[in-house]
Backbone bond lengths (Angstrom), bond angles and torsions (degrees), N, CA, C in turn:
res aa  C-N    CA-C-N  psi(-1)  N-CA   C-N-CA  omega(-1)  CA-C   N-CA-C  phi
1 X - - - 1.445 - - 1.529 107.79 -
2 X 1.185 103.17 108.53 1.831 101.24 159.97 1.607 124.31 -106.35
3 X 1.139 97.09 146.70 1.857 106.15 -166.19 1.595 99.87 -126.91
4 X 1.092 102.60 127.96 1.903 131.43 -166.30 1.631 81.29 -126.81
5 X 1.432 99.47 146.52 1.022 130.05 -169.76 1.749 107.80 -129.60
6 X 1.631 127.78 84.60 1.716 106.35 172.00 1.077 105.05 -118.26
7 X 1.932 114.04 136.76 1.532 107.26 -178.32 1.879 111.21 58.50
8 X 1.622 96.19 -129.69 1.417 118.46 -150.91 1.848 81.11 -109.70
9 X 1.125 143.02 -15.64 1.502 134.27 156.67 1.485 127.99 -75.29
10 X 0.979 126.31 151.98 1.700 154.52 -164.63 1.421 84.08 -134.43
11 X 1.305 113.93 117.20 1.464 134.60 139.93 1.913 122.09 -102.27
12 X 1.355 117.15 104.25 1.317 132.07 -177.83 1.485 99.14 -102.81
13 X 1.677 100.77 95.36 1.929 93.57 151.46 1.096 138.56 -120.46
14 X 1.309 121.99 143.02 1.431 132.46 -165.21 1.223 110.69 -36.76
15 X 1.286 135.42 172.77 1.431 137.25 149.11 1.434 95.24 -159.31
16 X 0.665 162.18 -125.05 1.801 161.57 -104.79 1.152 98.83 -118.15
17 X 1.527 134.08 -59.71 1.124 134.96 -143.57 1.860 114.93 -73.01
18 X 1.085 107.04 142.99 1.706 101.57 176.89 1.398 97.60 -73.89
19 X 1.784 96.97 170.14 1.364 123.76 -142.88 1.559 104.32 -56.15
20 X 2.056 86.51 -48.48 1.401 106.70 169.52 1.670 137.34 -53.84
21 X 1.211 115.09 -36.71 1.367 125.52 174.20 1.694 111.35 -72.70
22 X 1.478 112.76 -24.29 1.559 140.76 171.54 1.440 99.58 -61.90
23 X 1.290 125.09 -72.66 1.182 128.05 -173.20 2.003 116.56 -46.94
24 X 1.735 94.59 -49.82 1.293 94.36 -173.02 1.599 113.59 -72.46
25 X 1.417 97.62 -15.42 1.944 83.87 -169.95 2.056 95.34 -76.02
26 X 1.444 104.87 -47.69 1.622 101.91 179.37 2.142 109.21 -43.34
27 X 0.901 100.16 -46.49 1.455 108.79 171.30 1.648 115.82 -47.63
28 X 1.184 115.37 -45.00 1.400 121.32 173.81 1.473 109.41 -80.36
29 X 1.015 120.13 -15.30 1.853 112.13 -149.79 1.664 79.81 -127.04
30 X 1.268 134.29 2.67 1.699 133.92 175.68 1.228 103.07 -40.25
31 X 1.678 131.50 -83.85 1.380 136.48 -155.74 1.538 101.75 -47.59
32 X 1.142 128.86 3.59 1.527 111.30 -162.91 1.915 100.58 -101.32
33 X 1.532 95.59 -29.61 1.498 106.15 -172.41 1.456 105.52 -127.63
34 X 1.588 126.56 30.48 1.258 129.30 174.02 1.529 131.32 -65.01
35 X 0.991 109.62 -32.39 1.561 150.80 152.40 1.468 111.54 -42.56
36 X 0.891 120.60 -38.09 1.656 128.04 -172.51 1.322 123.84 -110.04
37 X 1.554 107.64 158.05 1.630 91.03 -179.71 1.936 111.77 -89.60
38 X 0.712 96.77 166.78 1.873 106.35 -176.59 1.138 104.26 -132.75
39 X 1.935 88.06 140.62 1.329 116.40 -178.57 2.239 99.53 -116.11
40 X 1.217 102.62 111.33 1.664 94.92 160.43 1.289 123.39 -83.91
41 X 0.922 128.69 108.79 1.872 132.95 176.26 1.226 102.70 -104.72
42 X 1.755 102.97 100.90 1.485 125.81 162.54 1.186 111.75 -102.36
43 X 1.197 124.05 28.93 2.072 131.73 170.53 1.177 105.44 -38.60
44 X 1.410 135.29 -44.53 1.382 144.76 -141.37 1.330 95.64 -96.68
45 X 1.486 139.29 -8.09 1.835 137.01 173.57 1.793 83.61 -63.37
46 X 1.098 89.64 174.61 1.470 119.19 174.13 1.507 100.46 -104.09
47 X 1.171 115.75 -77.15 1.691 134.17 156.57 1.363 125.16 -77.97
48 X 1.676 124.48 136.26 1.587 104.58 165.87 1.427 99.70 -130.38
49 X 1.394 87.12 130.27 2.107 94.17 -175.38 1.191 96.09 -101.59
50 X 1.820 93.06 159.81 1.682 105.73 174.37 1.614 105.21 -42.04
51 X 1.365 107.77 -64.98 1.465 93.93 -162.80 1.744 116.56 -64.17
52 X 1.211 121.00 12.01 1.389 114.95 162.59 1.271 110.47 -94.87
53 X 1.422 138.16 -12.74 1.327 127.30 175.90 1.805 97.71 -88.78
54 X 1.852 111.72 -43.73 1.431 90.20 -175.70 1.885 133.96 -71.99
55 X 1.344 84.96 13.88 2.156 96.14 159.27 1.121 112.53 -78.22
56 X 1.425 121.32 -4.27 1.448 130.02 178.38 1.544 130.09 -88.56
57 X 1.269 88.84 -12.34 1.649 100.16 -153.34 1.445 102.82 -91.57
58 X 1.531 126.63 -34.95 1.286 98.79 172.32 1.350 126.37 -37.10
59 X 2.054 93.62 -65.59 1.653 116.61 -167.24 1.959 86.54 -54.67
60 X 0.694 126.55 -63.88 1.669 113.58 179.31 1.064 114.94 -6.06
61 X 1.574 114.76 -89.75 1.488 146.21 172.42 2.008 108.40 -15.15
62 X 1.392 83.85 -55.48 1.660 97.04 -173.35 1.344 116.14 -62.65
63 X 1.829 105.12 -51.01 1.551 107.32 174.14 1.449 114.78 -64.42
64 X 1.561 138.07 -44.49 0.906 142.65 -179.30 1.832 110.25 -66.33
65 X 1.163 125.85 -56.35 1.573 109.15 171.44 1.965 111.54 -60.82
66 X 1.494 120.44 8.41 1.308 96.71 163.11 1.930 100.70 -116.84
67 X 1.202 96.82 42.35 1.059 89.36 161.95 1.479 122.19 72.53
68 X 1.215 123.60 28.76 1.537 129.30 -164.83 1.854 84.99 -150.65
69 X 1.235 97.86 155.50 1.524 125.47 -177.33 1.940 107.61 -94.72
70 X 1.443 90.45 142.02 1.552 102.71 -159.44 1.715 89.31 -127.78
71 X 1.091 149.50 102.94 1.284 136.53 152.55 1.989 116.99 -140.71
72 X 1.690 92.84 144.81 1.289 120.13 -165.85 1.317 104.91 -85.59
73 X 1.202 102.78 127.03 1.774 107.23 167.31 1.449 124.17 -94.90
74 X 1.315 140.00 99.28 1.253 143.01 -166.05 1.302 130.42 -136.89
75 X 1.463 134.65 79.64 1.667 139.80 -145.14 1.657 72.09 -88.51
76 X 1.415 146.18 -28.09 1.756 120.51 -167.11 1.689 98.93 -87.83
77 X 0.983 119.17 38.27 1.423 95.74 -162.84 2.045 102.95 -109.56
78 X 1.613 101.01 162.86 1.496 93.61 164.09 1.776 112.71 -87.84
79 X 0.740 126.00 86.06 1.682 106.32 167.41 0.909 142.45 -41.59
80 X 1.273 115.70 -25.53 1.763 120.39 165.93 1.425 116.02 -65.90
81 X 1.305 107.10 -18.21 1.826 120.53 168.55 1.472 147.49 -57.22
82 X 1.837 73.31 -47.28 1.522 115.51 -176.18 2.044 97.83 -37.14
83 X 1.085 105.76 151.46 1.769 98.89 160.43 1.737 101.25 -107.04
84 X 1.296 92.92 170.66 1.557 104.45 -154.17 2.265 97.92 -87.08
85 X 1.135 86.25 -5.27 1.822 96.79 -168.03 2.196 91.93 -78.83
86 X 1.101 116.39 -17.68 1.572 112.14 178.30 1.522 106.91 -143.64
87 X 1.085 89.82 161.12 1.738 113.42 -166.91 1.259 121.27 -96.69
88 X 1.333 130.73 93.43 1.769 133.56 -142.85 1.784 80.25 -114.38
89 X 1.062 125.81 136.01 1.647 129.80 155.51 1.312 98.13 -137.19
90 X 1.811 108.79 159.09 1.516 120.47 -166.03 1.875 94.27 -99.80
91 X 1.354 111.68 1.81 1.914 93.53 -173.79 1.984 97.61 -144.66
92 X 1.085 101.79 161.93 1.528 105.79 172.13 1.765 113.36 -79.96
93 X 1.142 108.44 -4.23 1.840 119.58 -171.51 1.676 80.15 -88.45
94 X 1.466 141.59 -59.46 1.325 137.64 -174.26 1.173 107.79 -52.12
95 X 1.523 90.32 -55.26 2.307 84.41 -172.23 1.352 119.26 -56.03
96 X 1.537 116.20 -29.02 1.715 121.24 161.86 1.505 109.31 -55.86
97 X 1.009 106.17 -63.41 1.593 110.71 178.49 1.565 125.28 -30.42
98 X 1.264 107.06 -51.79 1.524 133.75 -163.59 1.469 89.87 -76.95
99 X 1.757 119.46 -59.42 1.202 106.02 -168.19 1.805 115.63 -56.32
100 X 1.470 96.94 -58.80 1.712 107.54 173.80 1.610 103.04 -29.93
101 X 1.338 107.34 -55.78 1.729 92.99 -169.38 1.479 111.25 -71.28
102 X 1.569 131.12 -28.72 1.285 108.80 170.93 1.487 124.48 -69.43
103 X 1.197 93.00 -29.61 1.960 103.83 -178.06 1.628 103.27 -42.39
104 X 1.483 107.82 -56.37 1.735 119.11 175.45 1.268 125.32 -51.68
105 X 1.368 95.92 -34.81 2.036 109.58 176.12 1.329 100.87 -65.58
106 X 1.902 125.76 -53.50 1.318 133.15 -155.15 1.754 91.94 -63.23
107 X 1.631 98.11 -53.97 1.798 92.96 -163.22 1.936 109.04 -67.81
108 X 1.120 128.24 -20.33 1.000 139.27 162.00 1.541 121.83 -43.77
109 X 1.644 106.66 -32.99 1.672 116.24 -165.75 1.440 114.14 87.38
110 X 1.376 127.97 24.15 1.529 121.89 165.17 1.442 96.65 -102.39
């Protein structure tokens, strides 16, 4: 797992570890980048199945009701799959995107 730090984003990307062992180390290492929005970059799957994005969704849930941006980076993925409760994009130029536009919604009052 490597963790990049830009601005007010946390970029966490995979490298070796399964989805699951992925999930738990971000789970432990949370308070450090709770504050920020996060980007997961799982580029490096070959495949990404529903049930590898839904190990996500708690820690999702959590970052997103405090108000900070949670989105998955995944060029193997199906999108028509995706569930609508997390934010699956196929490039890191989207996951900027997505965040920038919620940041504007949050300061806006949506």
């Amino acid at each position: 797992m490597i963790i990049d730090q830009d601005e007010n984003t946390t970029i966490i990307t995979q490298e070796k570890a399964s989805i699951i062992e992925l999930v738990k180390k971000i789970d432990i290492l949370y308070d450090r980048f709770k504050n920020n929005n996060i980007i997961v970059n799982i580029t490096k799957l070959d495949v990404v199945k529903l049930s590898d994005v839904i190990e996500f969704l708690q820690l999702s849930n959590k970052h997103r009701k405090a108000k900070h941006s949670f989105v998955i980076v995944a060029n193997n993925a199906s999108f028509d799959e995706m569930p609508d409760e997390i934010i699956v994009v196929p490039s890191m130029k989207e996951a900027n995107d997505v965040i920038e536009m919620e940041v504007m919604e949050r300061d806006l009052g949506f």
